[in-house]
N, C-alpha and C positions, 0 to 999 in steps of 0.2 A: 670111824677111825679113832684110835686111843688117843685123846689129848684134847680131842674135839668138842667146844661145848655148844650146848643148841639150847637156845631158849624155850623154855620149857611152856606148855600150855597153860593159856589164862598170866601169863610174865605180862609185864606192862610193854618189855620189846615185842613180845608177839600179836598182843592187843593191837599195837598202833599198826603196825604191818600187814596182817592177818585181818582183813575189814569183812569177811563176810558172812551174809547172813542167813543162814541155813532156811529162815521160814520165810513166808512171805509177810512184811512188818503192818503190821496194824495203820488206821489213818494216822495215831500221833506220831509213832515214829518215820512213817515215809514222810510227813510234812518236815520232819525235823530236817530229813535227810535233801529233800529239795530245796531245804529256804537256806541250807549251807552251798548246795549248788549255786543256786543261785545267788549269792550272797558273792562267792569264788568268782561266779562271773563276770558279775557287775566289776569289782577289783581288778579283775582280771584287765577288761575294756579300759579300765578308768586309765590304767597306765600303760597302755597301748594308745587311748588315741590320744592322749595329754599333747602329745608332740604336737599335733595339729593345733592344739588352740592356741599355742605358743608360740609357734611355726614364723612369726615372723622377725618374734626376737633373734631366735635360734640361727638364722639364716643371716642375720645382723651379726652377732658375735662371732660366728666362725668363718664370714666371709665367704659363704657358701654359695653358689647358683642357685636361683631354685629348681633347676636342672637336676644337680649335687641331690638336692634336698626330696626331690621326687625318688631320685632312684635308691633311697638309699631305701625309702615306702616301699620302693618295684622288689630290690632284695628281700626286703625282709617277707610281702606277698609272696615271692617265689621260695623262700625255704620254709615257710609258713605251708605251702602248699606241701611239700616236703615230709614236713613235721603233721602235716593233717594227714597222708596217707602213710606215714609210719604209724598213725596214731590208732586204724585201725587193729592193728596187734592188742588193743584192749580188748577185743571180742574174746580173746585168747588168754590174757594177761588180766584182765580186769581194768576198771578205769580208776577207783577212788584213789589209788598210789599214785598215777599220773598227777590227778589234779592237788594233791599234797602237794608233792615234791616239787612241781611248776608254779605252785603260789609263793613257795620258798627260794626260787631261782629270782622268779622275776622280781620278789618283794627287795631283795639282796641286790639287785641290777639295777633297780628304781632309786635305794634308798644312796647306796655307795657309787655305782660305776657312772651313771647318767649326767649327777652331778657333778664330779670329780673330773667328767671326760674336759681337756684343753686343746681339742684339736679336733676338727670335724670327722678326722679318720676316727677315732675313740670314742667322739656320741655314734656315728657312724655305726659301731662294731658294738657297741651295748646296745644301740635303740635294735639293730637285725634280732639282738639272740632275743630280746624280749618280744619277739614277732615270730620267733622258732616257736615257743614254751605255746604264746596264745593258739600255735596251729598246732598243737598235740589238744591243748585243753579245748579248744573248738570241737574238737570229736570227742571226747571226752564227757563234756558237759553234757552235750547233749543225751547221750549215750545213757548217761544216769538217768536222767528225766524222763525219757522213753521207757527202762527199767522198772522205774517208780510209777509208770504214768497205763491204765490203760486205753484203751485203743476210745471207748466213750467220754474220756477224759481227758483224751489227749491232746486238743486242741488248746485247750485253758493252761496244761501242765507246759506246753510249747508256748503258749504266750508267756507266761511265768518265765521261761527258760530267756525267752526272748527279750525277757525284761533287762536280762546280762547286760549286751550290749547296748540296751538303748539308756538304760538307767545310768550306765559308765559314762556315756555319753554328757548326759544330763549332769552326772557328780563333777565331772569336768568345766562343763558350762556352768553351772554354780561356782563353783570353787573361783575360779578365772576372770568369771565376770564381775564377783563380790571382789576380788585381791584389787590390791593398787594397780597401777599399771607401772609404778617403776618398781615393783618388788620382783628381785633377780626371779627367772621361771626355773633355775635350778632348787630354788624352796619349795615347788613345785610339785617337783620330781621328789625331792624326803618327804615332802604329806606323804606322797599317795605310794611312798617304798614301805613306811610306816602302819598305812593303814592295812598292807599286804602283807606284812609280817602277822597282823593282830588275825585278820583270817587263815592266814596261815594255821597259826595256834587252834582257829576254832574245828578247822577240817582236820587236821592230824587229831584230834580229840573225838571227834564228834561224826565225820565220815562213812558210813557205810554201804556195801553194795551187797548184790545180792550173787548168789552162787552160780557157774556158769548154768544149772540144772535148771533153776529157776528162771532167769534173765533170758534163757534160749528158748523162749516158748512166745506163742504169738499167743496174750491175754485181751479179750475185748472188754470187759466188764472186771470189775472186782467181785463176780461173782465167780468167775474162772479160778480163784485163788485156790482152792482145793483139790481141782481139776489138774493144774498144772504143779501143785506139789506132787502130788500123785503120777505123775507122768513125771518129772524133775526123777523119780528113783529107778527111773529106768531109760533114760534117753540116752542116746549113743551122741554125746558130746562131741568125738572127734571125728564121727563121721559126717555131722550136721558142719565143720567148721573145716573139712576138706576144699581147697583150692576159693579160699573165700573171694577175692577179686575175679577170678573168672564170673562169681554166682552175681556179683553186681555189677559188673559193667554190661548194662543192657540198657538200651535206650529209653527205657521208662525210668530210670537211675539217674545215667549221665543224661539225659536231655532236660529232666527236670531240672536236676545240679544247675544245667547254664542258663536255663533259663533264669531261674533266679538269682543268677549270678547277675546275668546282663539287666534283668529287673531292679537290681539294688546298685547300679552304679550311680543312681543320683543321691542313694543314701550313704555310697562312699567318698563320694565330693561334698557333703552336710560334713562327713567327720574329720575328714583331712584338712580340706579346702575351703568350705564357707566363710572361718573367719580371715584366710587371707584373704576371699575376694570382697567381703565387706571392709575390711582395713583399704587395702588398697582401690577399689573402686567406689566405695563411697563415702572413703575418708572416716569410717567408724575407727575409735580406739579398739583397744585389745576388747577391755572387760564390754563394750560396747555391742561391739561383734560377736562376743561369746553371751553377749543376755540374749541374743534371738536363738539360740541354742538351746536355752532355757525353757522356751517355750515347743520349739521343736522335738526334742527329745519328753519333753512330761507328756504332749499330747501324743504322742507317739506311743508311749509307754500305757498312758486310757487306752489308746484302741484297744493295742497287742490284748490287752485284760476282758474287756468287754467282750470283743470281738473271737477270743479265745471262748468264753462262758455262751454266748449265743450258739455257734459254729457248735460245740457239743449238744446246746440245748435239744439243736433243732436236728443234727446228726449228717448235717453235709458239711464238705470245706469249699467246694469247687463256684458255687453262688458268689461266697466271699471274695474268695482267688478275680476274678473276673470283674467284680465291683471294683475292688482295691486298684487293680488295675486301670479301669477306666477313669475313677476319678484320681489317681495318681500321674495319668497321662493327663489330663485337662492341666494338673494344676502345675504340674512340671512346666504344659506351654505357656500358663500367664506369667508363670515365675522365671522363663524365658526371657518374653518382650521385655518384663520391668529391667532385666539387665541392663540394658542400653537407656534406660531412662533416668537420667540424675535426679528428676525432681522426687522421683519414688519417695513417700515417704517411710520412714521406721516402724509406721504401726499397720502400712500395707503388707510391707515383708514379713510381719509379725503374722497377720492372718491366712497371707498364701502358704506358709511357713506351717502351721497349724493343721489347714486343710490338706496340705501337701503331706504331711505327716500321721495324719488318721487313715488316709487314703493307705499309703505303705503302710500301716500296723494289718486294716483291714485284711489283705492280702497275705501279710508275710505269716501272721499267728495259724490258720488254716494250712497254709500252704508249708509248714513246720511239719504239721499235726499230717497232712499227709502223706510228706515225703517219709515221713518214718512209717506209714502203713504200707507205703509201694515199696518199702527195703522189706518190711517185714511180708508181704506177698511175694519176696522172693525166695528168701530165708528169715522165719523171723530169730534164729538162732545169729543172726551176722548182722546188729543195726550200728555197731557200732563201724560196721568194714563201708555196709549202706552211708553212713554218714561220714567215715573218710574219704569217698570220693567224694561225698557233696565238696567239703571243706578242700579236697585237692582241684577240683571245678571252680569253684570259686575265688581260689587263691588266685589261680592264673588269669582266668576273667581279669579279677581288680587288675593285677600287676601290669599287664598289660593295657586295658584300662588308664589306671595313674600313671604309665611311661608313657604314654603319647600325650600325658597333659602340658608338660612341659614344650610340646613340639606347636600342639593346638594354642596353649598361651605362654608368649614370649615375649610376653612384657613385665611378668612378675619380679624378675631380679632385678630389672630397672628400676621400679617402682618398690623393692623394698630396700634394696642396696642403698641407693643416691635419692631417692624419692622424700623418705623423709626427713634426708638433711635441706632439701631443696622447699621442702610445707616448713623448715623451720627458717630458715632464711628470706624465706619471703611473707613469712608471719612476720619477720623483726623479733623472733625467740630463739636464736641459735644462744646455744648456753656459751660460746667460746668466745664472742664480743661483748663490749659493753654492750651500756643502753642505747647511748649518742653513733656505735658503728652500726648498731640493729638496726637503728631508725633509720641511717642512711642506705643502707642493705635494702628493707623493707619499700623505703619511697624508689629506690632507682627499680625495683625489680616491679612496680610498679606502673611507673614509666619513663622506660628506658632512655626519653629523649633527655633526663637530666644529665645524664650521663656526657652527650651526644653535645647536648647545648651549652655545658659548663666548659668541654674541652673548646669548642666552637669559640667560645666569648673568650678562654683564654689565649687562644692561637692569637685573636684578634686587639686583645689587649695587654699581651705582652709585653713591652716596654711599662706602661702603664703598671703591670702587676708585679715587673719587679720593683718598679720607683716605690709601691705602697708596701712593699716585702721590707724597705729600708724603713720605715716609719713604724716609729714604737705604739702598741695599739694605743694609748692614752694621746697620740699627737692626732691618730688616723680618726678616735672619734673626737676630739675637738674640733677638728677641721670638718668630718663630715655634720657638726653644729652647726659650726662658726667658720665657714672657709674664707672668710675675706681680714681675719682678725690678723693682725700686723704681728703680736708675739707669737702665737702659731705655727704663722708661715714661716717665720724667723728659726723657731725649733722645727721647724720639718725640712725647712732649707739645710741647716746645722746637717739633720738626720741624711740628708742626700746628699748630701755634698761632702759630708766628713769634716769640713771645716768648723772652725767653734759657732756661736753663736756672736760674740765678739765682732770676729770678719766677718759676719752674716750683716750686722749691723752695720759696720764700718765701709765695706761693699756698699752695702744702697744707699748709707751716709752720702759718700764720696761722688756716686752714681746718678745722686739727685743733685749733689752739687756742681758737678761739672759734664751732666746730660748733654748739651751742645759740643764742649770739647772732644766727651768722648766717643759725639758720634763723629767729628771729624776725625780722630785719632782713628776708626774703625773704615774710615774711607782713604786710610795709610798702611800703604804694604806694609807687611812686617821689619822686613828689611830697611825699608827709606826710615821706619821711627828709629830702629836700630842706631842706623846711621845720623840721624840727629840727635840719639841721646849721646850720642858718642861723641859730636861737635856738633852742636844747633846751629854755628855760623855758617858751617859747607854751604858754600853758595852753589852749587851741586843736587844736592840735597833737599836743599831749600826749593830750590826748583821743581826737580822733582815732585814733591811731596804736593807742590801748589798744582800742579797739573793733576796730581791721582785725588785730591780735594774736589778738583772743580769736578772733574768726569764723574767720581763718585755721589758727590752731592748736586749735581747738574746747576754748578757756581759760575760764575763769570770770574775770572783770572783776578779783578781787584775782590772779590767778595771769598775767594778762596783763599789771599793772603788774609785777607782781618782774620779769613777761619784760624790758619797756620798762626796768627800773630797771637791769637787767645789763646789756643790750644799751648803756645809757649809758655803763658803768664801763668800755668799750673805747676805747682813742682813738683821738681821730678822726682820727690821720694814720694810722692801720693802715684804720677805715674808708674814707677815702678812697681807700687804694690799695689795697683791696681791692675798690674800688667800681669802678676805671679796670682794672686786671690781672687781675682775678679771670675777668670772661666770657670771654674769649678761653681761657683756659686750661683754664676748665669745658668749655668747647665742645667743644675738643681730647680733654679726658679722657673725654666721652661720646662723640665718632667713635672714637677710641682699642677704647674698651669694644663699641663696636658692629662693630668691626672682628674683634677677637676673637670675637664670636661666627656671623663666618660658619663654615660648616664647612670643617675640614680641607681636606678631597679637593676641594670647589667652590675653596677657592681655590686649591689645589695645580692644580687643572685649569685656572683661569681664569691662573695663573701659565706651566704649561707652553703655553698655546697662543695666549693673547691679545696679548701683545706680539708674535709671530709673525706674528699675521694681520693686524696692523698696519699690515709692511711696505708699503710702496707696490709693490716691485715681487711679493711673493708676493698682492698684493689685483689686481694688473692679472693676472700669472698664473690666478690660481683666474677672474678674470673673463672671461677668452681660455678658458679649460675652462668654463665655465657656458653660452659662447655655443656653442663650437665640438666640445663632445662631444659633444651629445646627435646632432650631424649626421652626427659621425663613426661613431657606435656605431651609428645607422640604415643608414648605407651599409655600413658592416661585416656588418650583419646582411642586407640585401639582396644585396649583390656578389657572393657563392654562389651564387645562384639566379640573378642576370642572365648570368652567367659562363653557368652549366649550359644557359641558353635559346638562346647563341651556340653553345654544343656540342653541344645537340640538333641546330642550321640544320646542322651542320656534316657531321652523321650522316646528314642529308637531301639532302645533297649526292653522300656517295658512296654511298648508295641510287641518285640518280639517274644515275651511272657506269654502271651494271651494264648496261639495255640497250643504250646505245651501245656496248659489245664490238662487240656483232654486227653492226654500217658496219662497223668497216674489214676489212683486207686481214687474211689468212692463215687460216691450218687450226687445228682443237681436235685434229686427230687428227697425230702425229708420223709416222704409215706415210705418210697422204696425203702429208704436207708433204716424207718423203723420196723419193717417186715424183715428184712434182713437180722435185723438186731433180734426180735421175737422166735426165728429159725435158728438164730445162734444160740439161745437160750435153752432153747427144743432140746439142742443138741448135744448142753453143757450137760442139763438134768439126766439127757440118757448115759452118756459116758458116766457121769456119778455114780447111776443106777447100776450100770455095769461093773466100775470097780470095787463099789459095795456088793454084790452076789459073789 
């Protein structure tokens, strides 16, 4: 069309677009081309399972369930599953553009969306699409590696491949468990958007595949290379690439696919879930929890290697497959039991951890190596379509899988929600008290009875605690010195009574002076003094008064007036102000007196802890631990045992590995598999011989 311009051949637009490779590439440059695979992969995982090692912060800040937080794993496994059977159209399309353009998605979603997300719906909707892209490049990767890889090579070039996810793993577990543990996990997430942009750059530069001509041919040896260019100038491409999902779903396909899907669900509870269950079941910190990662993933990472180099040495995969298995079932069960065992220590988990993890490399590098020979014995023109169901098999597996974790363990949002506000409050390290409310926080939650016996003593010395409430603390420790000291009690009487110190003194002046009078004045109604202050002569009165004398002081009628006739020879302006100042002062000196005799240690106790538990903010404290221990200490005490019932599923998974060995392709016996191999050769040399004549 006039107008129209096309990037011309050898342009740097058609270079980066345009990746493929007409020959079959020499060893330097196929290692170039797989150590960028694999390089994509590892990045790829890094920031795929980053969530997990972080997973508990994450679920802190957004207020999440860990319900919430599973499923948002189950979505993204479910359109991941999606994006891996779309992803077979590279058989068709080619894979290198794939893995470009999805290292530029997810580097772009890692560095900007992930962190930026303020709402668990927006990490929610970035963390899914970066679980889209992984399930395109899941088929993908692999797809190059099998390209690149012959069939006597393929076990090593499959461990290599498989280093992707386990070394992501690993960059993760380092990264995580060296950072602080209060560095935000959104700094996290820009590492590793960062370090996906840098591979980015190096796969759109550096990338290449090979042509459908070539790629569609089933190579066992790199002595095939000439064989299959030779045949690459004449092969009917679209009729080897006709109705390609019908050609793979066949039970030696799909039954393998689940099997190892269900085989690796104890290695998709390592990635997601390990370090929640070590945070919250045995109290490890973050970077804590993610160092036993460390060592899971590196030895994981030796098997896949070794055990990739042996497995071609020796020219079988199925021996391996079978080992892997059985010592991956042992070690799953010890790694079981120690769930429910608190005293387990760090460097036990570290070695079940290890063994558990050579076990699964043993296994998975083989069983790589021959799930792409049993795609390629169906078509080896379609390994890419062969390994988009693997990855749509497995997607569904996990997702399914991690949605019923949350139903299996239902004590995780207790335990990360309210859990570790409740480890900090009963450390006496909640950041939002002082030291003096911590400490009181820390002892009650310790034992409870403080609480119980301080309200108890005060219920019981109430009166008593408000008389010391009126006592300035300088009067309350002189007196708990010196309680019998005359000026003291003088100022504490003052303080009780409201009166000065003055009438304090002038009261028990008066009080000591006229002791007798006034206790005959106190064996006179109110009324009869009344009425004698008002005429002393009332012979009425007089009367009276001598009769409530005698009864009250059990007097004889003559010894009751000498009382009346003393009690008169006082005047009555001392009466009177002893009649207006005297109660209040008496009052004072009998709270006083009844103060003194609680005991010591009750008040020293009601001293150290009552005005403590007063606070407003230590009384909403102890009230946030009244509601929210007992819930945590029950999930604490379950979480062992639901943990251990997902590790039992787990164990029954790769049990059910074992007889799908026997679908797919290759030998248990290494002489067969090298007769075989020596037939194959027979047979390259004759076709040679043939296209040379």
């Amino acid at each position: 069309m006039a107008g129209t311009a096309t990037a011309p051949t050898g342009s740097p637009t058609n270079r980066l677009w345009n990746r493929e490779l007409e020959h079959y590439p020499a060893a330097g440059p196929r290692v170039v081309n797989l150590t960028i695979v694999v390089l994509a992969t590892i990045v790829l995982y890094y920031q795929f399972y980053l969530a997990g090692a972080v997973a508990t912060r994450i679920i802190a800040e957004f207020h999440m369930s860990f319900a919430y937080y599973v499923n948002i794993s189950v979505i993204g496994y479910v359109l991941g599953a999606v994006a891996s059977f779309a992803a077979g159209f590279a058989d068709r399309y080619g894979r290198a553009n794939i893995v470009t353009i999805g290292l530029l998605l997810t580097g772009l979603l890692c560095l900007f969306a992930i962190p930026n997300a303020h709402s668990k719906v927006t990490f929610a909707i970035a963390f899914i699409a970066v679980a889209f892209v992984e399930g395109v490049i899941l088929v993908a990767t692999p797809a190059l590696i099998r390209d690149f890889s012959p069939q006597l090579g393929r076990a090593s070039a499959m461990g290599f491949w498989t280093l992707g996810p386990v070394l992501g793993s690993l960059v993760v577990s380092v990264v995580v468990s060296t950072s602080s543990d209060s560095r935000p996990w959104q700094d996290q997430f820009m590492v590793c958007g960062i370090v996906g942009l840098v591979i980015f750059v190096i796969a759109a530069v550096g990338l290449r595949e090979l042509t459908p001509g070539l790629r569609d041919q089933l190579m066992v040896s790199t002595r095939d290379r000439a064989l299959i260019e030779a045949k690459a100038k004449g092969i009917d491409i679209e009729a080897s690439l006709r109705k390609p999902f019908r050609q793979m779903l066949k039970p030696d396909i799909v039954g393998s696919a689940f099997a190892i899907s269900v085989f690796l669900i104890i290695y998709y509870l390592a990635v997601g879930f390990f370090p929640v269950f070590f945070q919250t079941v045995f109290g490890y910190s973050q970077s804590k929890a993610n160092g036993l990662g460390n060592w899971f993933w590196a030895f994981n990472a030796l098997a896949l290697l070794i055990t990739g180099f042996v497995s071609d040495l020796v020219r079988v995969r199925k021996p391996f497959m079978l080992v892997g298995a059985i010592g991956a079932i042992v070690f799953t069960v010890i790694f079981a039991t120690k769930a429910t065992q608190p005293d387990t220590s760090y460097s036990t988990f570290v070695i079940l951890l290890i063994l558990l993890s050579a076990f699964l490399g043993v296994a998975y590098a083989p069983w790589m190596a021959s799930f792409t020979e049993t795609a390629e014995r169906r078509n080896p023109a379609l390994a890419a379509t062969g390994l988009a169901v693997w990855g749509l098999v497995i997607r569904i597996v996990i997702a399914v899988a991690v949605f019923f974790v949350p139903f299996v363990v239902n004590t995780v949002t207790t335990l990360v929600d309210t859990g570790p506000t409740v480890q900090e409050m009963v450390a006496g390290a909640d950041p939002s008290l002082t030291a003096a409310e911590n400490a009181t926080v820390k002892a009650v939650a310790a034992d409870p009875t403080i609480a119980t016996k301080t309200q108890s003593l005060a219920a019981q010395y109430q009166p008593q605690l408000a008389t010391a409430a009126k006592l300035k603390p300088a009067t309350l420790t002189a007196l708990t010195a010196n309680p019998t000291d005359p000026a003291t009690q003088a100022d504490a009487i003052s303080q009780i009574s409201g009166s000065s110190v003055a009438d304090v003194a002038k009261v028990r002046a008066l009080g000591a002076q006229y002791v007798d009078q006034l206790t005959t004045a106190a064996a006179i109604d109110q009324s009869t003094r009344l009425a004698l202050l008002a005429n002393p002569a009332d012979p009425a009165s007089q009367a009276k008064a001598v009769g409530e004398i005698a009864s009250g002081r059990h007097l004889a009628p003559a010894d009751a007036i000498a009382k009346l006739q003393a009690l008169a020879q006082v005047p009555t302006a001392d009466l009177i102000y002893l009649n207006t100042a005297a109660p209040p002062v008496q009052k004072a000196a009998a709270d006083l007196t009844a103060l003194g005799a609680v005991p010591a240690a009750d008040f020293a106790y009601l001293a150290t802890n009552g005005p403590a538990l007063q606070d407003p903010k230590v009384q909403d404290a102890l009230k946030f631990l009244q509601a929210n221990a007992p819930g945590v200490l029950a999930a604490a005490h379950d979480s062992p045992k639901q943990w251990q019932t997902y590790f039992w599923i787990a164990v029954g998974g790769e049990v059910v590995f074992i007889p799908f060995i026997f679908l797919m392709v290759g030998f248990w016996s290494p002489r067969k598999a090298k007769k075989h191999q020596d037939e194959h050769e027979a047979m390259v040399a004759a076709e040679l011989a043939r296209f040379n004549t």
